[in-house]
Jmol script that loads the backbone (N, CA, C; Angstrom):
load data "model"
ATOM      1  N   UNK A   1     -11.224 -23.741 -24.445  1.00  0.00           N
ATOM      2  CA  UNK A   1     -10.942 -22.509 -25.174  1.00  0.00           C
ATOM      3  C   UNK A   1      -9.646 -22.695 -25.957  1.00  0.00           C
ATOM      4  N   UNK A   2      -9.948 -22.548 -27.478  1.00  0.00           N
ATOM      5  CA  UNK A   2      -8.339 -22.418 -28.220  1.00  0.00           C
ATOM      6  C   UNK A   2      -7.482 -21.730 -27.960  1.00  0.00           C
ATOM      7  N   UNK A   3      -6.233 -21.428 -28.091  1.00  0.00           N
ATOM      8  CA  UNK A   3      -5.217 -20.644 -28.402  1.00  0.00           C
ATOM      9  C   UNK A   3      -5.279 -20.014 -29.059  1.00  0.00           C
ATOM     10  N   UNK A   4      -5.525 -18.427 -29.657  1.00  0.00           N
ATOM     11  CA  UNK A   4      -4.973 -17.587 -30.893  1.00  0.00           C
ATOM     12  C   UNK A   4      -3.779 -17.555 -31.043  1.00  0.00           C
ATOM     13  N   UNK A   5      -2.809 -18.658 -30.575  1.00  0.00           N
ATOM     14  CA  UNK A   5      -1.536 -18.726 -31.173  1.00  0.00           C
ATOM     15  C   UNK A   5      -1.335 -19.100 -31.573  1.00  0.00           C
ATOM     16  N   UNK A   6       0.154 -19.384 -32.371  1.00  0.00           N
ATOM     17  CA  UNK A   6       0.056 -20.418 -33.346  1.00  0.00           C
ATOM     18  C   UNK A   6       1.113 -21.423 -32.371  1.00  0.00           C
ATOM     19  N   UNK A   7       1.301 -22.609 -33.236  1.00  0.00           N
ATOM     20  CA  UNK A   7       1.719 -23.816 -31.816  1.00  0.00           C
ATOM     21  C   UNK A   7       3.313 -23.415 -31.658  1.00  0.00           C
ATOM     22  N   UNK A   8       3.921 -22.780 -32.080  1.00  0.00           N
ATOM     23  CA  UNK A   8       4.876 -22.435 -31.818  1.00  0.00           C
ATOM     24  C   UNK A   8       5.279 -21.531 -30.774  1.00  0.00           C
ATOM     25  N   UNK A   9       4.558 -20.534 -30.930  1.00  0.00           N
ATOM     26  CA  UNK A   9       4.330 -19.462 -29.568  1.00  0.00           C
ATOM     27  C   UNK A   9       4.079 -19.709 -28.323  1.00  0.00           C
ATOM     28  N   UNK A  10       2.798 -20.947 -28.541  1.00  0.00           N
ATOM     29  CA  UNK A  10       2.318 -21.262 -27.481  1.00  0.00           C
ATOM     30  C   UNK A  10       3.406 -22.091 -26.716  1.00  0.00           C
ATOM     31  N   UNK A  11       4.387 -22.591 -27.300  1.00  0.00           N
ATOM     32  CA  UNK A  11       5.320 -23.238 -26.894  1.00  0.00           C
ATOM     33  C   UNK A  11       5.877 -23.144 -25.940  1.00  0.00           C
ATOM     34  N   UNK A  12       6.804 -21.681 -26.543  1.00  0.00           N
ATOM     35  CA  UNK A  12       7.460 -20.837 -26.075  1.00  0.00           C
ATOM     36  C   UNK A  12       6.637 -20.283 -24.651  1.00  0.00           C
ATOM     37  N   UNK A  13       5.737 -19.662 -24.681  1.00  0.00           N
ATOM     38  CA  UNK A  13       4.521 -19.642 -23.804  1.00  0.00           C
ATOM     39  C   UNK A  13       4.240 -20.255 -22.659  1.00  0.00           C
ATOM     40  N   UNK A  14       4.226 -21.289 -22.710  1.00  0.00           N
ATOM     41  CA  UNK A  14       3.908 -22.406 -21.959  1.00  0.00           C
ATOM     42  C   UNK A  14       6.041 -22.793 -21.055  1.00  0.00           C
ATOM     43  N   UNK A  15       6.762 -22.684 -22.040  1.00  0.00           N
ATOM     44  CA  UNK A  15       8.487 -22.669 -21.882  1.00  0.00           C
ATOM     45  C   UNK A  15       8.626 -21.762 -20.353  1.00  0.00           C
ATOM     46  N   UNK A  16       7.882 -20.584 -20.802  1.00  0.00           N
ATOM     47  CA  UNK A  16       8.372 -19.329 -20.010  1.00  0.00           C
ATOM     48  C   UNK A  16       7.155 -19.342 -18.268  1.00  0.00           C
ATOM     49  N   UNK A  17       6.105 -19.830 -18.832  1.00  0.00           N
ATOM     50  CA  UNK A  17       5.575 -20.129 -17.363  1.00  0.00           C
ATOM     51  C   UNK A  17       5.981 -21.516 -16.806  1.00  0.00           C
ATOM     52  N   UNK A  18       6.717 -21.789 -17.093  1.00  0.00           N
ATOM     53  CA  UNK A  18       7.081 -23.394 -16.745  1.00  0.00           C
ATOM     54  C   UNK A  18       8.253 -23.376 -15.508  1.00  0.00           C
ATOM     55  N   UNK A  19       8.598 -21.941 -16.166  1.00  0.00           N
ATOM     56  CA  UNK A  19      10.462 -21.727 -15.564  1.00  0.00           C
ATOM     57  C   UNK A  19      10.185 -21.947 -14.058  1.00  0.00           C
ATOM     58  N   UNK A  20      11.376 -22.089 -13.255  1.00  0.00           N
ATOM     59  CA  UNK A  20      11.160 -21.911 -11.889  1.00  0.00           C
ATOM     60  C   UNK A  20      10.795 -20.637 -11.072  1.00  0.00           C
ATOM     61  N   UNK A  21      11.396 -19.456 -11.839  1.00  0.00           N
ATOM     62  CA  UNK A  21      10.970 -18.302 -11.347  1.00  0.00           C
ATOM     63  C   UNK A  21       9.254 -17.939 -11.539  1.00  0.00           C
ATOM     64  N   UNK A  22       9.068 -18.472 -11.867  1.00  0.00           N
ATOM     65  CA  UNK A  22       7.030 -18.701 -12.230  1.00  0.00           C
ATOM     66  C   UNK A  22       6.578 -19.446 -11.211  1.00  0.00           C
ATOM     67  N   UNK A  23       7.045 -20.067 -10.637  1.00  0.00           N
ATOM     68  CA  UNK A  23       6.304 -21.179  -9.563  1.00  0.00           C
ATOM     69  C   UNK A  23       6.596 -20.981  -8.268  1.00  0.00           C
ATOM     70  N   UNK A  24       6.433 -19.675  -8.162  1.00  0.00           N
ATOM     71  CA  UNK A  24       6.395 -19.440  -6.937  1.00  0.00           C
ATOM     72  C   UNK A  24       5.205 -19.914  -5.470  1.00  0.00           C
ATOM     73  N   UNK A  25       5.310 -20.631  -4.496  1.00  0.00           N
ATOM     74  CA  UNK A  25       4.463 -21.419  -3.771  1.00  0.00           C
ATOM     75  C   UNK A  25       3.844 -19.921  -3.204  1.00  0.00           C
ATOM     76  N   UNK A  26       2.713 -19.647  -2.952  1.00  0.00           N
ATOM     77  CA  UNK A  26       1.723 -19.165  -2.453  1.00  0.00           C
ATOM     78  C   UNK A  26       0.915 -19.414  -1.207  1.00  0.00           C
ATOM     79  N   UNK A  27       0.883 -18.231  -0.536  1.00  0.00           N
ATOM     80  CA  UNK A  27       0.070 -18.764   0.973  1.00  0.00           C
ATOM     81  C   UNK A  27      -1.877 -18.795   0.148  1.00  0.00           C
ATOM     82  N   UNK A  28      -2.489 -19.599   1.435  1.00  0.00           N
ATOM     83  CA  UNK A  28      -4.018 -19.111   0.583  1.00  0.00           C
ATOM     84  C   UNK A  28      -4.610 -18.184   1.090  1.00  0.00           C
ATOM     85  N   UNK A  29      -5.474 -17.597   0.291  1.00  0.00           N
ATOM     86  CA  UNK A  29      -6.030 -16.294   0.764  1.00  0.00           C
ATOM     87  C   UNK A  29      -7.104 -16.317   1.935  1.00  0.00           C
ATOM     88  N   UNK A  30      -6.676 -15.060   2.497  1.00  0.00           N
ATOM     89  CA  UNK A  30      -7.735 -14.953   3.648  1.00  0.00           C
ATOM     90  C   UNK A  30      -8.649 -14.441   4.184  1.00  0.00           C
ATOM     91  N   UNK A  31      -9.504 -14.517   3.207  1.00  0.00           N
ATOM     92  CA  UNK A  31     -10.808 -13.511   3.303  1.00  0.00           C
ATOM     93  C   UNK A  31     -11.107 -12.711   4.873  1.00  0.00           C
ATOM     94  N   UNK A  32     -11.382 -13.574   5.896  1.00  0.00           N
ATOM     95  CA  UNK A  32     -11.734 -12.890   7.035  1.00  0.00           C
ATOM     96  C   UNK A  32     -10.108 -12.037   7.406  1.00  0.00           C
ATOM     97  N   UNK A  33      -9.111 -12.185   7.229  1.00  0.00           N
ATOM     98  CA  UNK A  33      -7.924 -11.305   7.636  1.00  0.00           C
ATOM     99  C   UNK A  33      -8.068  -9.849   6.916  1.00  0.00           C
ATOM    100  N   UNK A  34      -8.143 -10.218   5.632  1.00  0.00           N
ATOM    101  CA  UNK A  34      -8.462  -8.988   4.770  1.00  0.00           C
ATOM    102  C   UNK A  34      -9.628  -7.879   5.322  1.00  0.00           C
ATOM    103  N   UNK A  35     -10.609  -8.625   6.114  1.00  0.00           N
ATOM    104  CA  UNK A  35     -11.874  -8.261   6.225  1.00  0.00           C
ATOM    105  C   UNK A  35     -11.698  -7.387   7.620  1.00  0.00           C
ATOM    106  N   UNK A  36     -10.682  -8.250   8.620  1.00  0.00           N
ATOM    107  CA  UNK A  36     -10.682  -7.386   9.821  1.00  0.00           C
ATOM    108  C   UNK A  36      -9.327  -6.298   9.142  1.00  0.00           C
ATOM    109  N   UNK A  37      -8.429  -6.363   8.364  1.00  0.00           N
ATOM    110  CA  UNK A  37      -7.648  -4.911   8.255  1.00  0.00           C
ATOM    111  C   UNK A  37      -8.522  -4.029   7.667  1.00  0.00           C
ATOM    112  N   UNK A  38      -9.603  -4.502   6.664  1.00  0.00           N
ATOM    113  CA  UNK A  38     -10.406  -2.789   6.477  1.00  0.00           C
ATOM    114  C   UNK A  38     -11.148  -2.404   7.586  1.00  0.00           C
ATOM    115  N   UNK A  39     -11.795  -3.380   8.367  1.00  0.00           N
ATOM    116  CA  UNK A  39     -12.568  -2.547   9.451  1.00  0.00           C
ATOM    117  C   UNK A  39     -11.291  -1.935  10.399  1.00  0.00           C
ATOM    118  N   UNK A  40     -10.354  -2.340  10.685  1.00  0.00           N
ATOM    119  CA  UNK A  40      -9.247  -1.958  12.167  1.00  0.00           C
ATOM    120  C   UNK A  40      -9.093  -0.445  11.276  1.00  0.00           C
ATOM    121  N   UNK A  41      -8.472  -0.651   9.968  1.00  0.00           N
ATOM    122  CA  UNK A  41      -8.108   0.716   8.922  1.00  0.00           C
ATOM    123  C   UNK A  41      -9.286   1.833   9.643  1.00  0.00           C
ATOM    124  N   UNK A  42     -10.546   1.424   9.521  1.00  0.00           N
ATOM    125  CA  UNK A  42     -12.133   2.781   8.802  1.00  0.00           C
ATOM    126  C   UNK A  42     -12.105   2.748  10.002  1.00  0.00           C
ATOM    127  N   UNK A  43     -12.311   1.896  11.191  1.00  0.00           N
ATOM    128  CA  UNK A  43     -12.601   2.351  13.066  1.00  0.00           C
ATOM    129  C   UNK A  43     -11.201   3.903  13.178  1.00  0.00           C
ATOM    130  N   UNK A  44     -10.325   3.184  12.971  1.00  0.00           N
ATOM    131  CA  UNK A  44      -8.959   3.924  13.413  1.00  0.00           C
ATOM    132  C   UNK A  44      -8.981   5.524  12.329  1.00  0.00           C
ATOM    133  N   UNK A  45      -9.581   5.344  11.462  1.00  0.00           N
ATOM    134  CA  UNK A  45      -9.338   6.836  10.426  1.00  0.00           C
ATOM    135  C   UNK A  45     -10.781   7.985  11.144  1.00  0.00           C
ATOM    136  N   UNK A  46     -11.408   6.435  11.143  1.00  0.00           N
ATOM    137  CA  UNK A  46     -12.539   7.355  12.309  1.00  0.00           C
ATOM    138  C   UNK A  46     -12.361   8.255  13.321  1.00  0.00           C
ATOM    139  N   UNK A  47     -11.395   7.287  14.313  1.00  0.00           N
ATOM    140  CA  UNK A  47     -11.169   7.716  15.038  1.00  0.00           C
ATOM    141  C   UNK A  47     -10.178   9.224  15.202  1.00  0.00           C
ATOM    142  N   UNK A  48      -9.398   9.147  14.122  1.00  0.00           N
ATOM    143  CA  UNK A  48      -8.463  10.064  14.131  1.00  0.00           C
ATOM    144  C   UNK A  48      -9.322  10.850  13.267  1.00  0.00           C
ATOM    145  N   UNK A  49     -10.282  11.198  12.774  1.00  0.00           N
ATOM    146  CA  UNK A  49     -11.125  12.518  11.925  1.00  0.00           C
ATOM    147  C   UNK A  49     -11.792  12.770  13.293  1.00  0.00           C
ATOM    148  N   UNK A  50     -12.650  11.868  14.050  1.00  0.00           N
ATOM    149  CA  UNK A  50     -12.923  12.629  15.572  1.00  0.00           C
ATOM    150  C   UNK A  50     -11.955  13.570  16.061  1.00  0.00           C
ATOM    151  N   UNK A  51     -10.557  12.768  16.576  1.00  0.00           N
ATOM    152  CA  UNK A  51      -9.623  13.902  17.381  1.00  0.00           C
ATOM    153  C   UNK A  51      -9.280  15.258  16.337  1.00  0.00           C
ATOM    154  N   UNK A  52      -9.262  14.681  15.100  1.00  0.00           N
ATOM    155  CA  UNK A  52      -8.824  15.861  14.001  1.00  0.00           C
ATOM    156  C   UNK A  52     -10.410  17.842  14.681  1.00  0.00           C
ATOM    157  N   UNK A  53     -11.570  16.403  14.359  1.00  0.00           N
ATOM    158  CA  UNK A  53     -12.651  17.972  14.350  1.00  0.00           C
ATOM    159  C   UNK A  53     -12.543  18.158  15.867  1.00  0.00           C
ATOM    160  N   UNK A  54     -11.788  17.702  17.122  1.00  0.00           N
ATOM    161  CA  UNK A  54     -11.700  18.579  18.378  1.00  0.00           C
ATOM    162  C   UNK A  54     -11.249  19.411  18.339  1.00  0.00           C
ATOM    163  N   UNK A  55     -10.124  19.325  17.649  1.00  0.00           N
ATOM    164  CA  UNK A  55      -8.310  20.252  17.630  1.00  0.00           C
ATOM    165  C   UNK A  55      -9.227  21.634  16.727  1.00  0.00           C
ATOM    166  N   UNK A  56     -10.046  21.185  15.829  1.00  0.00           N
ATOM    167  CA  UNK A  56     -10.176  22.153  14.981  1.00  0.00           C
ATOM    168  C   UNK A  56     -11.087  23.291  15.555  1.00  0.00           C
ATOM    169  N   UNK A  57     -11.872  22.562  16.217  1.00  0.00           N
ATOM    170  CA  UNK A  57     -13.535  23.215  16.831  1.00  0.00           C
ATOM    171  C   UNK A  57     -12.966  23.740  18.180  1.00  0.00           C
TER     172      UNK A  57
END
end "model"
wireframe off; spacefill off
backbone 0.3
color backbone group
């Protein structure tokens, strides 16, 4: 894929993701971690809309 820049920009461009503050090291992602905080989240909101309709009823 080209650049719509012109080579000068891209320069600059390329200058500014280069810097050190850009390269920051990264953990890798963790699909199954992600996967057990939404279920622990929806069990637990569950759980607390149960105690919510006792208090109410």
């Amino acid at each position: 894929m080209s650049s719509r820049l012109n080579p000068d920009d891209q320069k600059r461009v390329e200058q500014y993701l280069s810097a050190p503050q850009h390269q920051v090291e990264r953990q890798p992602f963790k699909v199954w971690r992600l996967l057990l905080i939404i279920v622990i989240v929806t069990i637990g909101l569950g759980v607390l809309s149960r105690l919510l309709s006792r208090l109410v009823l």
